[in-house]
C-alpha positions in Angstrom: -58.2 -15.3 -6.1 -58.6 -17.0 -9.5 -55.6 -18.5 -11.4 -55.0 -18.0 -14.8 -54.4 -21.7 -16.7 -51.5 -23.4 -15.5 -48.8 -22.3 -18.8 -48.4 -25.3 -21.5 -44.8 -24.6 -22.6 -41.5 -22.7 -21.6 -42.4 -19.1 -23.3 -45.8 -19.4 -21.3 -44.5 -20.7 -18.1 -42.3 -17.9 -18.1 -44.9 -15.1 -19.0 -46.9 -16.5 -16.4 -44.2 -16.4 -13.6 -43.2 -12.5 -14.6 -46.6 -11.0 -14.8 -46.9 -13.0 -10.9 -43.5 -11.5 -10.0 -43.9 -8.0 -11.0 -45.0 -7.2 -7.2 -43.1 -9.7 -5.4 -39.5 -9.4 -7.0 -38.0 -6.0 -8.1 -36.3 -7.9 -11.6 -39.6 -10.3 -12.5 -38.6 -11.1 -16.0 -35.0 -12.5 -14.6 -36.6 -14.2 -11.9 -39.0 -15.6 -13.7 -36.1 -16.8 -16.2 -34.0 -18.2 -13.0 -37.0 -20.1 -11.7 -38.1 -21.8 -14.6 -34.6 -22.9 -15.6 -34.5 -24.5 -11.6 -37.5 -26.0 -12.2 -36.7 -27.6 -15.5 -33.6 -28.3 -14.6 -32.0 -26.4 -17.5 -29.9 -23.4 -17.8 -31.7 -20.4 -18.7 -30.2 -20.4 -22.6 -31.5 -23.5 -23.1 -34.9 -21.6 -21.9 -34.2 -19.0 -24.7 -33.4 -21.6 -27.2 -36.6 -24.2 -26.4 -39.7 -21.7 -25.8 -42.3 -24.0 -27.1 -41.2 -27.2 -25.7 -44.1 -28.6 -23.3 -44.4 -28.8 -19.9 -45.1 -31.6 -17.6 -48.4 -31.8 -15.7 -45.4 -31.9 -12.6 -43.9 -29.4 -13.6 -46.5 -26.7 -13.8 -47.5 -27.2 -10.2 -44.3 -27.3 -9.2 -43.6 -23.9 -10.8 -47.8 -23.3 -9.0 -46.4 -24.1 -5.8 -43.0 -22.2 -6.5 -44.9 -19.1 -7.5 -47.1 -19.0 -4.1 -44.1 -19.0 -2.1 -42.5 -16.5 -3.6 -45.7 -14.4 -3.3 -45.4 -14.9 -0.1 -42.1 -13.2 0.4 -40.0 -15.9 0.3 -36.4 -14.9 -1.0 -36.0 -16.6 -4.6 -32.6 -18.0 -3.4 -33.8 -20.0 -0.4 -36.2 -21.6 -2.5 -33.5 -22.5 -5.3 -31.1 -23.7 -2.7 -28.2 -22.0 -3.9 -27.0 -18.5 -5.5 -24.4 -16.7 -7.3 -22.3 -14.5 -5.8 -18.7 -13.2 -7.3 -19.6 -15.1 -10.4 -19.1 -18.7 -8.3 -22.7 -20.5 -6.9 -23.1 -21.1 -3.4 -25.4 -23.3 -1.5 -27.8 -21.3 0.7 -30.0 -22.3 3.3 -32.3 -20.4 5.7 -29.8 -20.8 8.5 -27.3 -17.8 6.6 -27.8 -14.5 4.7 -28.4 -14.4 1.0 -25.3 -13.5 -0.9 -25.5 -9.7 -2.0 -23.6 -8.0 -4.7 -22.4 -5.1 -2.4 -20.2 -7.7 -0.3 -18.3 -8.1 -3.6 -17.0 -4.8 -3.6 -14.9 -6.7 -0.4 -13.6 -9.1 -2.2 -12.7 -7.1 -4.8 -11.1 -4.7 -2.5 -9.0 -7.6 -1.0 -7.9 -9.6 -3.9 -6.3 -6.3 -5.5 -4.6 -5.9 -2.5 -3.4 -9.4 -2.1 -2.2 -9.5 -6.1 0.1 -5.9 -4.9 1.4 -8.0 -1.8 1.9 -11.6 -3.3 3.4 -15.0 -1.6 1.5 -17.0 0.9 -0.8 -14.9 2.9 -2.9 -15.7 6.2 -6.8 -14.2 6.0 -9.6 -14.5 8.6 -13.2 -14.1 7.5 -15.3 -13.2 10.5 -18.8 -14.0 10.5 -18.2 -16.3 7.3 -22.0 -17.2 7.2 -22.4 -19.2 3.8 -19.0 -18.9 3.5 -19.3 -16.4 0.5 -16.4 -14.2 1.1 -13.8 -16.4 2.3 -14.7 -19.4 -0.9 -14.2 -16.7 -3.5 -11.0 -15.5 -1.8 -9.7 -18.6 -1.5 -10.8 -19.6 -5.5 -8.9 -16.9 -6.9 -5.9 -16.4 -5.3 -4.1 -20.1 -4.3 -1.3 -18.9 -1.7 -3.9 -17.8 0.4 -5.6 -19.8 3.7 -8.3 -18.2 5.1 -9.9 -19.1 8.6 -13.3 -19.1 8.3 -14.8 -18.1 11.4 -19.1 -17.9 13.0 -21.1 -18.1 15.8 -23.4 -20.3 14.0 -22.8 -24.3 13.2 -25.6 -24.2 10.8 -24.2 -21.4 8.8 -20.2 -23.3 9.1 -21.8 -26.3 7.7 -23.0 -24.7 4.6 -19.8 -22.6 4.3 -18.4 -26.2 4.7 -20.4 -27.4 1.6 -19.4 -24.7 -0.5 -15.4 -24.7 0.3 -15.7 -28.6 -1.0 -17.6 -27.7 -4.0 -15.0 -25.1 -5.2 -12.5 -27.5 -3.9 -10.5 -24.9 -1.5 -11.8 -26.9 1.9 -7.8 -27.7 2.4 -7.3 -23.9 2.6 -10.1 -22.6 4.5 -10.4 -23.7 8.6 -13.8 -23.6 9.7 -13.8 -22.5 13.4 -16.8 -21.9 15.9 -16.1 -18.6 17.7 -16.9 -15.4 18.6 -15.4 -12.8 16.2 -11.8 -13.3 17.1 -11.3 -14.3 20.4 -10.2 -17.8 19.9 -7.8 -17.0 17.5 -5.2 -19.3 17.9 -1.7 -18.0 18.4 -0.2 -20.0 15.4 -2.7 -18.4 12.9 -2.1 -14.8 14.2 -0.8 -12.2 13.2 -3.0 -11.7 10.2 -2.1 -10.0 6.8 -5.4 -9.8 5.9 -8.8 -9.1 7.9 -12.8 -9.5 6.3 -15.7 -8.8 8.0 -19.2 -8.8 6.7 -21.0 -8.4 10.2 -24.4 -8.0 11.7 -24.3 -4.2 11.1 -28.6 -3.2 11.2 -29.3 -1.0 14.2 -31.9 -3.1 16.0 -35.3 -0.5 15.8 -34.6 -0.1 11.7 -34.7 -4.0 11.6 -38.0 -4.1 12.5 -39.3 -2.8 10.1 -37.3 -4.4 7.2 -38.6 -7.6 5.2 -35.6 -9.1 5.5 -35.5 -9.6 9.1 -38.7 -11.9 8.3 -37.2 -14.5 6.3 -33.4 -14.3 7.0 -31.6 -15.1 10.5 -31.9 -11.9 12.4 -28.7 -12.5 14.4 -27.2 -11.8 11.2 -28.2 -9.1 10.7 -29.0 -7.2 14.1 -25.8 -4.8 15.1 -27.5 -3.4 18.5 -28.5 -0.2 19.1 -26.5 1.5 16.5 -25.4 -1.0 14.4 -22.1 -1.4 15.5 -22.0 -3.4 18.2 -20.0 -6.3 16.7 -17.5 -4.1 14.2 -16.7 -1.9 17.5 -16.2 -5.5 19.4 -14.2 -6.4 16.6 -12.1 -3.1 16.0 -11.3 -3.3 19.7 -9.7 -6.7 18.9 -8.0 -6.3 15.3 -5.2 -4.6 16.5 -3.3 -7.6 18.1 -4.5 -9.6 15.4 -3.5 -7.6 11.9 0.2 -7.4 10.8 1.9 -4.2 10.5 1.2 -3.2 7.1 -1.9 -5.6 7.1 -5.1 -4.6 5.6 -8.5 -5.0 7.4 -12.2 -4.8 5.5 -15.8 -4.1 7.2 -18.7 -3.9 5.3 -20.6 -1.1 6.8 -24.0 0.0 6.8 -25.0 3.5 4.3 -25.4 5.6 7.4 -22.6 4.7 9.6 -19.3 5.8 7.7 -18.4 8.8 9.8 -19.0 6.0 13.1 -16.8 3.8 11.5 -14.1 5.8 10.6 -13.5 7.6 14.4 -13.7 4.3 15.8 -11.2 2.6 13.4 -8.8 5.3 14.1 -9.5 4.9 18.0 -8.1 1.4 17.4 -5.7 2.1 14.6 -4.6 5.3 15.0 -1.2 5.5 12.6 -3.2 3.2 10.1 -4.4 5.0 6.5 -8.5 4.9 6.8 -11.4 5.1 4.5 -14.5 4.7 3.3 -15.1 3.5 0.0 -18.9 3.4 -1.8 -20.7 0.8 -3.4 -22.0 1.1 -7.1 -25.2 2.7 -5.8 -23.0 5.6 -4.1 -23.6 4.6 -0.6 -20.6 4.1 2.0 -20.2 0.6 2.3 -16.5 -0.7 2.9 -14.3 0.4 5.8 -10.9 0.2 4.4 -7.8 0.1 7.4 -4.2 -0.2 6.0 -2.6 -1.0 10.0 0.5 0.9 10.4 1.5 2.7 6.9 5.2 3.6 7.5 6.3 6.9 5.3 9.4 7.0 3.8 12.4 8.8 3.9 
């Protein structure tokens, strides 16, 4: 396939990357924006503000060799090295899932709960991954400590990198396990319980792009998709507070699922579902134990 001539200055190196990202990437244009501002090592205003300032001879085959893998399905944020995710950046590498903006509705979900039950507080985050979830908790509110918990070492050690770059490392415990089960006694019980698990039924992954670039075991939930939240329902109850508050992310299909098997585990606890901003189910919301009053 023949090339077009590699683009001279900012305006046409980022002409050239959208038109080469309108099949690849579903936002081009911002893409293309994000990837010349990497390259260039400029934020993307300054991109707005310098359209005919040159290019390097380097920096046109970088932004070549850029463009190919991306072609290639490559996620954009793999190949930047990093991505934003509740308005903070993260390092990302291969070994963890891409931040997405429907985990935020979790962290939203949590911090207005922690701001109606304030003082020092004791979260887990369970299948941290980059670290994503339990970072931004830990950022905005400063009573809480948050153990950070994965199968994976590769995926602790970049949640490790990104709890010392927003400087909350002394508040989030990085722990090896499976889901919950070495929970040590003096960190339970838990007021607070986030989950962001593999949640995929296996046969759909298949066929999904994303199981070609990102680790499958983070993403692969069995049979249904719900082999590790029903592992992990089945051990919350010990683990949450009276009066707690628990938080799966689910997949769109599974809310009905969810819901009968959080009240098989919870059964006096207030349940619900609550969509993302594209109307799907996405968050399983348990209050543990809501006491009526008198």
């Amino acid at each position: 396939m023949l090339r077009s001539a590699r683009p001279a200055n900012v305006a046409a190196a980022i002409a050239h990357a959208r038109q080469r990202l309108a099949q690849a990437c579903e936002i081009p244009s911002l893409d293309a924006q994000v990837l010349v501002a990497h390259l260039l090592d400029k934020p993307r205003a300054w991109l707005l503000a310098h359209p005919e300032e040159a290019l390097t001879s380097a920096q046109a085959e970088a932004l070549e060799a850029a463009l190919q893998r991306l072609e290639s399905g490559e996620p954009l944020p793999y190949l930047l090295g990093h991505w934003e995710f509740y308005a903070l950046d993260f390092t990302i590498t291969a070994a963890v899932l891409i931040p997405r903006p429907e985990t935020e509705l979790l962290v939203d979900t949590a911090l207005t709960w922690l701001k109606t039950h304030p003082g020092p507080r004791r979260a887990a985050d369970v299948g941290t991954g980059s670290g994503c979830i339990a970072v931004s908790l830990a950022h905005h509110d400063r009573e809480l400590t948050v153990i950070a918990s994965d199968l994976s070492r590769q995926a602790l050690w970049v949640a490790r990198q990104n709890a010392l770059k927003h400087a909350v490392l002394e508040r989030v415990r990085l722990v090896q396990m499976d889901l919950l089960t070495a929970l040590a006694t003096r960190d339970a019980p838990l007021d607070l319980l986030c989950a962001n698990l593999p949640y995929i039924p296996r046969n759909t992954l298949a066929a999904l792009p994303v199981s070609r670039w990102e680790p499958r075991a983070a993403l692969d939930g069995g049979e249904d998709g719900l082999d590790f939240i029903r592992r992990l329902l089945e051990q919350a109850p010990a683990r949450l507070k009276p009066g707690g508050l628990a938080l799966l992310e689910i997949e769109a299909g599974q809310g009905e699922q969810a819901v009968e098997l959080a009240h098989q585990a919870f059964p006096l606890a207030r349940i619900q579902v609550l969509p993302d901003l594209a109307g799907h189910p996405r968050l399983l919301v348990i209050e543990s134990q809501v006491f009526r009053r008198k």
